[in-house]
C-alpha positions in Angstrom: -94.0 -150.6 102.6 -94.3 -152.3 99.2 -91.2 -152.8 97.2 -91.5 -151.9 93.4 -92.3 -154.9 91.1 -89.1 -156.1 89.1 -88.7 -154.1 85.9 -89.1 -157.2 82.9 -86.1 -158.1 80.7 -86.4 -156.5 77.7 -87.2 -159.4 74.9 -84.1 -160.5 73.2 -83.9 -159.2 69.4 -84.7 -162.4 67.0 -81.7 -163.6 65.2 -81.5 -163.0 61.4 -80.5 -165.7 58.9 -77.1 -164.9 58.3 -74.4 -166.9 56.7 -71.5 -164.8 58.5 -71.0 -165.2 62.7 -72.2 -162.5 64.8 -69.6 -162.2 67.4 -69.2 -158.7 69.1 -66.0 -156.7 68.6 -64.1 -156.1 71.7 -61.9 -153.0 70.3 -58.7 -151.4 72.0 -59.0 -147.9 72.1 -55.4 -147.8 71.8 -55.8 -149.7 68.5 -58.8 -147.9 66.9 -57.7 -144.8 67.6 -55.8 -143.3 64.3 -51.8 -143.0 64.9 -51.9 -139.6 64.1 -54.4 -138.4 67.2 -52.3 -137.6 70.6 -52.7 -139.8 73.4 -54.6 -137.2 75.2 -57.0 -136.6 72.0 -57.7 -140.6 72.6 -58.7 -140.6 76.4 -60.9 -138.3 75.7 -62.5 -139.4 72.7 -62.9 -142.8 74.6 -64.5 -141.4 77.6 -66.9 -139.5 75.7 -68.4 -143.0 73.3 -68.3 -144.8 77.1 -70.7 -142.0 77.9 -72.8 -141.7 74.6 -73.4 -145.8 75.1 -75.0 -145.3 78.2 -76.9 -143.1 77.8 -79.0 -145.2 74.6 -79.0 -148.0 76.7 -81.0 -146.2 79.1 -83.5 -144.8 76.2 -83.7 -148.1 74.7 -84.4 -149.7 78.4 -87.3 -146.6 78.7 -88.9 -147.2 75.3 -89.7 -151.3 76.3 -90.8 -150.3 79.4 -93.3 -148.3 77.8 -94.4 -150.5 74.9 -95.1 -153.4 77.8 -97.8 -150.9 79.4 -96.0 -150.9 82.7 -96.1 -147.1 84.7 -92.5 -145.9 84.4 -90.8 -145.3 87.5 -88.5 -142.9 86.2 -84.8 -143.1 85.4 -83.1 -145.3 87.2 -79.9 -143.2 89.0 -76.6 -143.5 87.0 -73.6 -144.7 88.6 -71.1 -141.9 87.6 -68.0 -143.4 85.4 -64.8 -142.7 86.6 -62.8 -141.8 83.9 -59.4 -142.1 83.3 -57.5 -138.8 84.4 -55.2 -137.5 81.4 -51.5 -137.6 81.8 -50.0 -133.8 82.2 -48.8 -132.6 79.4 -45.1 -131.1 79.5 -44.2 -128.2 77.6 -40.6 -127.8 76.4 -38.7 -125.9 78.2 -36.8 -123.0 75.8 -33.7 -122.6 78.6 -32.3 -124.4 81.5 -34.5 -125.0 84.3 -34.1 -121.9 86.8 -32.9 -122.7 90.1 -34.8 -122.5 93.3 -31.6 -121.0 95.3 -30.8 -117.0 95.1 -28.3 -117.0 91.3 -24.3 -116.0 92.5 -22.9 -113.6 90.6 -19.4 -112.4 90.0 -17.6 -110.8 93.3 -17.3 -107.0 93.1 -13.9 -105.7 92.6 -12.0 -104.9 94.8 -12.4 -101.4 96.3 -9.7 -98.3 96.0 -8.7 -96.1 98.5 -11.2 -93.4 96.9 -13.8 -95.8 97.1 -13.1 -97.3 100.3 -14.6 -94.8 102.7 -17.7 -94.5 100.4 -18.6 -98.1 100.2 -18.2 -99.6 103.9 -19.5 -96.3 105.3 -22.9 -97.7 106.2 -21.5 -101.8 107.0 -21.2 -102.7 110.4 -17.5 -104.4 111.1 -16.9 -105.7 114.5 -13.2 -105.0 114.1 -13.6 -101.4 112.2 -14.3 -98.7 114.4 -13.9 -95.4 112.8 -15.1 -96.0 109.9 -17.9 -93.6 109.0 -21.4 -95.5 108.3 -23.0 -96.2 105.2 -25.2 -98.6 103.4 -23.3 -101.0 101.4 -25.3 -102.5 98.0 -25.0 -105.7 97.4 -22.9 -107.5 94.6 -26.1 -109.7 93.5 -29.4 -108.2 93.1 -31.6 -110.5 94.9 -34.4 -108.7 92.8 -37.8 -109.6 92.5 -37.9 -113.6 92.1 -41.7 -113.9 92.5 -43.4 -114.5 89.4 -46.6 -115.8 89.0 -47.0 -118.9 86.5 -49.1 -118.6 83.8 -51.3 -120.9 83.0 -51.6 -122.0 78.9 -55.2 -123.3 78.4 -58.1 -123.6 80.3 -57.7 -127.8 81.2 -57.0 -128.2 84.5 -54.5 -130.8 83.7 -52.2 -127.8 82.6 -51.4 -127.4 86.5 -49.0 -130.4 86.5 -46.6 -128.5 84.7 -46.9 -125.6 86.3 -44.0 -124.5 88.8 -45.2 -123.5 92.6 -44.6 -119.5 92.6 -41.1 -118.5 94.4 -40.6 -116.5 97.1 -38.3 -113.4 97.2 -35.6 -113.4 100.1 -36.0 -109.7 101.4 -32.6 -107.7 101.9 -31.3 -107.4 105.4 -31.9 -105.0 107.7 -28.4 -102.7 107.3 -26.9 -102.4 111.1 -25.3 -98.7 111.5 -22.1 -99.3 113.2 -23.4 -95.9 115.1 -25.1 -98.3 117.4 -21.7 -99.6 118.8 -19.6 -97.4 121.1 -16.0 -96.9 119.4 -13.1 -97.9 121.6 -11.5 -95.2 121.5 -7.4 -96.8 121.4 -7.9 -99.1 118.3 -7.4 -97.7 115.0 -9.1 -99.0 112.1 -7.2 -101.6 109.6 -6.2 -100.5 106.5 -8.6 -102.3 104.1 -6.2 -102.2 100.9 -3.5 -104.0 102.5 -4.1 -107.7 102.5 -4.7 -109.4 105.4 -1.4 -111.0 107.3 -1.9 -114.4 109.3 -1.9 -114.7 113.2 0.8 -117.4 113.1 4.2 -116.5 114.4 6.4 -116.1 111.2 9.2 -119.1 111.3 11.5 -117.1 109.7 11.7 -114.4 112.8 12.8 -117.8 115.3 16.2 -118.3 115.4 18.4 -120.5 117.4 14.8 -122.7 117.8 15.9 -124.7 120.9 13.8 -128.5 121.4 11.8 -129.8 124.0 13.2 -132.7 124.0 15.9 -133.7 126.7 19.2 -133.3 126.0 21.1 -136.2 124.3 23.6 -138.2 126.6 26.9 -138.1 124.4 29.1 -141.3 124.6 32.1 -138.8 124.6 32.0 -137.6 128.5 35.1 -135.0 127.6 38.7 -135.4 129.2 39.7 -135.0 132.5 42.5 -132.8 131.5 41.6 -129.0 132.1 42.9 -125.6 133.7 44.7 -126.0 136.5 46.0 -123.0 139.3 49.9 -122.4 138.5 50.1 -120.4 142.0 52.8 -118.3 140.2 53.4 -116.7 143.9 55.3 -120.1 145.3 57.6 -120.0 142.4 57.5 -123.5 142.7 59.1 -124.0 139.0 62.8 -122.8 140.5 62.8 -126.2 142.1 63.4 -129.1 139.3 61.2 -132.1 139.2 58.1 -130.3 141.2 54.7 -129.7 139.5 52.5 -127.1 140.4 51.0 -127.2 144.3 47.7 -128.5 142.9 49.0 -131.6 141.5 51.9 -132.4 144.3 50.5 -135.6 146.4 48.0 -136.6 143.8 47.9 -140.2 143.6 45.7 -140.6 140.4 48.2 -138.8 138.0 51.7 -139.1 136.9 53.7 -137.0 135.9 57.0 -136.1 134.5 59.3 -133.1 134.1 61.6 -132.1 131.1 64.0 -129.0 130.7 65.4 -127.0 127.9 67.5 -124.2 127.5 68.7 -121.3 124.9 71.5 -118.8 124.7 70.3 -115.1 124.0 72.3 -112.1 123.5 74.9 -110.7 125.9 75.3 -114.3 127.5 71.9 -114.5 129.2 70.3 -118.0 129.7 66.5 -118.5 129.2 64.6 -122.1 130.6 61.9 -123.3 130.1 60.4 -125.9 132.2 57.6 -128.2 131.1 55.3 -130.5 133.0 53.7 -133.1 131.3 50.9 -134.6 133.4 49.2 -137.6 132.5 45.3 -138.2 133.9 43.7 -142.1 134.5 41.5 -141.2 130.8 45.3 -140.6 129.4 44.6 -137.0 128.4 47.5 -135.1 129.8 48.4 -131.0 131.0 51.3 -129.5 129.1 52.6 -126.9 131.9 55.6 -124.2 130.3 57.4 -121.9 132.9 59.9 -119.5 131.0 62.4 -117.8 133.2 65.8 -116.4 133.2 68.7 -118.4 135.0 70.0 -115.2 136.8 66.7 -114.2 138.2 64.0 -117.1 137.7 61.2 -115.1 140.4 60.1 -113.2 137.0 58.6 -116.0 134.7 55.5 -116.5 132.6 53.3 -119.6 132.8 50.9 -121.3 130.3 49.7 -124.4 130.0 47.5 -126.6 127.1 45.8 -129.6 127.2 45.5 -133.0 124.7 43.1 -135.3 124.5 43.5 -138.7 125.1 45.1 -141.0 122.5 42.5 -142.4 119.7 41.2 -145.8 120.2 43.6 -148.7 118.8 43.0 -150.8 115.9 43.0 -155.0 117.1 46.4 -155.4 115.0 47.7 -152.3 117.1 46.6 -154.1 120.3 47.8 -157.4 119.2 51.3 -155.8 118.3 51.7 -154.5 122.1 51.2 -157.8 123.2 53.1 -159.2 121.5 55.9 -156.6 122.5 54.5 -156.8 126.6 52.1 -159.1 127.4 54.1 -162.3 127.1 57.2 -160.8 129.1 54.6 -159.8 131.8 53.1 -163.2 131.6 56.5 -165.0 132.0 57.5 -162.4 134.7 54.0 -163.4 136.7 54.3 -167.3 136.6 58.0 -167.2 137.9 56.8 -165.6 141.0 54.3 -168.3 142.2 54.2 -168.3 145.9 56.0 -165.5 146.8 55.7 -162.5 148.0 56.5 -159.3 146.1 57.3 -156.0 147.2 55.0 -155.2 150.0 52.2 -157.4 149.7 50.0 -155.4 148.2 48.1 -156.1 144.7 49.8 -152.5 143.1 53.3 -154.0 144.2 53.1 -156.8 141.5 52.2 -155.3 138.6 54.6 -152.2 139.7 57.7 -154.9 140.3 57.0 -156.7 136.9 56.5 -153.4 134.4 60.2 -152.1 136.1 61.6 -154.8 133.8 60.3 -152.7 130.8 61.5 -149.7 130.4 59.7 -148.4 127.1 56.6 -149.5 128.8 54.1 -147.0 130.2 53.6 -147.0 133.9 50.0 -147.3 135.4 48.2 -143.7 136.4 47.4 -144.2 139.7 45.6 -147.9 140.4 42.9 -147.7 137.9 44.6 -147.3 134.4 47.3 -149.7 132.8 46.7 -148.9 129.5 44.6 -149.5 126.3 41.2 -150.7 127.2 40.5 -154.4 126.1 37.3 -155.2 128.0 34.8 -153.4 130.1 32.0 -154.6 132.2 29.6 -152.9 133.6 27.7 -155.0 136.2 27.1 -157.4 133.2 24.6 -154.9 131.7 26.5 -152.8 129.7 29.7 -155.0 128.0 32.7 -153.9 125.5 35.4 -155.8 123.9 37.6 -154.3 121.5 40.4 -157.6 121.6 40.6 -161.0 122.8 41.9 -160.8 126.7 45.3 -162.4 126.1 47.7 -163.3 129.2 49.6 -161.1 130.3 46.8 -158.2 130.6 46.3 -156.7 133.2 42.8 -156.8 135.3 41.0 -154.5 137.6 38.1 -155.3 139.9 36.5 -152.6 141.5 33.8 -152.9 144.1 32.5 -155.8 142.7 29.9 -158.7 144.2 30.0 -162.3 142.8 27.1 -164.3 143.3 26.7 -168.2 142.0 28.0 -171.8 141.9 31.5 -173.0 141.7 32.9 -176.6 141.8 31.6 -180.1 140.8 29.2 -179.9 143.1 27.8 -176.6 142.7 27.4 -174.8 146.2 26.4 -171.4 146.1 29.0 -169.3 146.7 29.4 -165.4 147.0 32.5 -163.3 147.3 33.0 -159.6 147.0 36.5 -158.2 145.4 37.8 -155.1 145.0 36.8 -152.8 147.8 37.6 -150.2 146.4 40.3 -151.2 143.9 41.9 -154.6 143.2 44.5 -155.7 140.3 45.6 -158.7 138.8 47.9 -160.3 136.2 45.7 -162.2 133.4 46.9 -166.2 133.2 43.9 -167.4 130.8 40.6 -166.7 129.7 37.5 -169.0 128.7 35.0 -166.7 126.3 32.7 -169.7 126.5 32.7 -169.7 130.6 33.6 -165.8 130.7 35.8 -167.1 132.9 39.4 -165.5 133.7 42.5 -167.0 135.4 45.1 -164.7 137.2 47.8 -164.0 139.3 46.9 -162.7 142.5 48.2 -161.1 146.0 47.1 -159.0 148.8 43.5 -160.1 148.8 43.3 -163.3 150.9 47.6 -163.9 150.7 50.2 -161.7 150.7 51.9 -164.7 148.1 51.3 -164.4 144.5 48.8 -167.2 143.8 46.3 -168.1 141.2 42.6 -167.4 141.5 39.5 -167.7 138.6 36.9 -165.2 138.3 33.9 -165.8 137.0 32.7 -162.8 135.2 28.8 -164.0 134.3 28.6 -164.5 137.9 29.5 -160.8 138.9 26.0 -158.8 139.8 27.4 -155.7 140.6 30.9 -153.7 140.6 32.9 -153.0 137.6 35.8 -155.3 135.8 38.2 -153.5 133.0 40.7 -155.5 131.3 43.9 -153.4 130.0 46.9 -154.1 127.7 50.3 -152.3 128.8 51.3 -150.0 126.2 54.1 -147.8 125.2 55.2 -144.6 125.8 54.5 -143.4 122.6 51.2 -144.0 122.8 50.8 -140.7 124.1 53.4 -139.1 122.8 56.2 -139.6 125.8 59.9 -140.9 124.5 
């Protein structure tokens, strides 16, 4: 097959004498165009000259073609131009822009008792039972939202601004609470009253107890309490005796005290009080009230005081002073000897006869105000300086550590159960304590050094001898 022959270039237009330059005008259409015409106006004014150009250069190419006596093969196929695609034009909107989600309108009021079984007697309520059905209307007419947009002008450029048509949301199917079976025992809630929460009201708890466990007071109580007065042994006709109970009781002491009044026609009337005093120095006031003539028909009664408050250090220095250094000169003048019986009690018993305003020890474990208390050296309490003449008490107590210059190990145990001793001198730096001593490893009065840092278990109680009036005995 033989390919066309090459269509000639069309001869070049002779240049005329001209004294100006010919030099072809490169416009902008953005530039020519009047200010007045739109932009649209403009794009399409310069798409129609880009088309009215080709088109004579295509006639002007045809008539050469036929003034050069070559056959015409036609016209050549034109490329088509793309042309610029107009911007949308926007139209003013003349309200605010609608909004795609279903409008809210104000809630209904709220429904009367008239009302009430007209308007929820189609609505299905899982917790309304006997409510007779019917349809309810809604507050917000969810109307018809589908509108179709119409289009202004015939351009199809006018679709940009167009909106996509909207849907209507149809209504809910209404469920007839007919299709539920009733329970027959609930009653339906009364809609006008407002609805009351499920918490339990805090003002109906009272006396709210916590879950916490109960606090351990310091205060433990007193010892002293209500006692049996065995009113059948009549034990108050003989003088000096306490009640059964207390007779034989080696932690207590007590003391007896007697009054008596003259009533008409002669007639004597006693009373009888008992005043027993407990280790924790609370003490048991017992009153028997009887006739002299015939003392079988008496009444009994008793009351109890607590212990005496705790002492200021001036206080405690003051019975020292009035005590202490009598006890301690009493202690050192009977070096290597024995008193009484031997025993550790017989000491402190032989040297507090000497003071007779002093109060005597209850039992083996109290000798007065507390000075110092330690607890296995975890739990410590010091109220004074421990002064000589004090009194200490070890009880079932374990020493453990080093003594002497050449530190051997030693370990001793003191106090099984109870062991007391007369206070010589103490070291707070060493917590150390020198005392006089007997009945533990000699029946002589001796001195010994304990070293309290070294004590790992037991209990060591430091007291300073007080008097009577401490609690309240003349």
């Amino acid at each position: 097959m033989r390919s066309p022959p090459p269509i000639p270039k069309a001869p070049a237009p002779a240049p005329q004498d001209s004294d100006e330059e010919v030099t072809e005008y490169e416009g902008d259409y953005d530039t020519d165009i009047a200010p007045g015409a739109s932009h649209k106006a403009a794009l399409k004014s310069h798409s129609k000259e880009a088309v009215k150009d080709s088109n004579s250069d295509m006639d002007s190419g045809n008539d050469a073609l036929h003034r050069s006596g070559l056959p015409s093969l036609g016209l050549a196929p034109s490329v088509p131009s793309r042309a610029v695609p107009p911007l949308p034009t926007t139209q003013p909107s003349k309200g605010p822009p609608k909004s795609t989600e279903i409008p809210r309108g104000a809630p209904p009021p709220p429904p009367t008792r008239e009302s009430t079984s007209k308007s929820y007697e189609d609505e299905y309520d899982p917790y309304n039972y006997s409510v007779p059905s019917q349809r309810v209307t809604p507050a917000t007419d969810r109307g018809n939202f589908e509108q179709s947009p119409q289009l202004q002008g015939d351009d199809q450029d006018d679709l940009y601004s167009a909106s996509p048509p909207r849907r209507s949301v149809p209504p809910s199917p209404a469920i007839s609470s007919s299709q539920y079976a009733s329970p027959p025992s609930l009653s339906a809630p009364s809609r006008s009253a407002p609805r009351q929460s499920l918490d339990v009201q805090r003002n109906s708890i009272s006396g709210r107890r916590s879950m916490e466990a109960p606090r351990v007071s310091s205060d433990h109580g007193s010892i002293a309490g209500d006692i049996e007065l065995d009113p059948g042994i009549q034990w108050w006709t003989h003088p000096y005796m306490p009640p059964p109970v207390l007779q034989n009781r080696r932690d207590v002491i007590y003391e007896t005290e007697d009054s008596t009044t003259t009533r008409r026609g002669g007639r004597q009337a006693i009373t009888r009080n008992v005043y027993v005093l407990y280790m924790d120095y609370s003490q048991t006031i017992i009153a028997a009230h009887f006739e002299a003539r015939d003392p079988s028909e008496a009444s009994l009664e008793q009351h109890h005081e607590p212990p005496p408050p705790r002492l200021r250090q001036d206080q405690l220095e003051d019975a020292h002073t009035r005590f202490g250094t009598r006890i301690a000169d009493g202690a050192n003048s009977k070096k290597d000897t024995v008193v009484g019986d031997g025993s550790p009690n017989a000491l402190i018993l032989e040297l507090m006869a000497s003071l007779p305003d002093a109060l005597r020890p209850v039992g083996s474990r109290a000798y007065g105000a507390l000075v110092y208390a330690n607890l296995a050296n975890a739990s410590v309490q010091q109220f004074d300086e421990i002064r000589s003449g004090d009194i200490v008490t070890f009880r079932n107590t374990k020493f453990q550590g080093h003594h002497g210059p050449l530190k051997p190990k030693y370990s001793s145990e003191i106090g099984k159960p109870d062991h007391v001793a007369i206070v010589f001198d103490w070291d707070g730096t060493k917590k150390k304590v020198r005392a006089w001593e007997q009945g533990r490893e000699s029946k002589k009065v001796k001195l010994e050094s304990f070293k309290l840092g070294d004590m790992k278990s037991g209990e060591v109680k430091v007291w300073r001898v007080m008097a009577r009036q401490w609690v309240g005995w003349e």
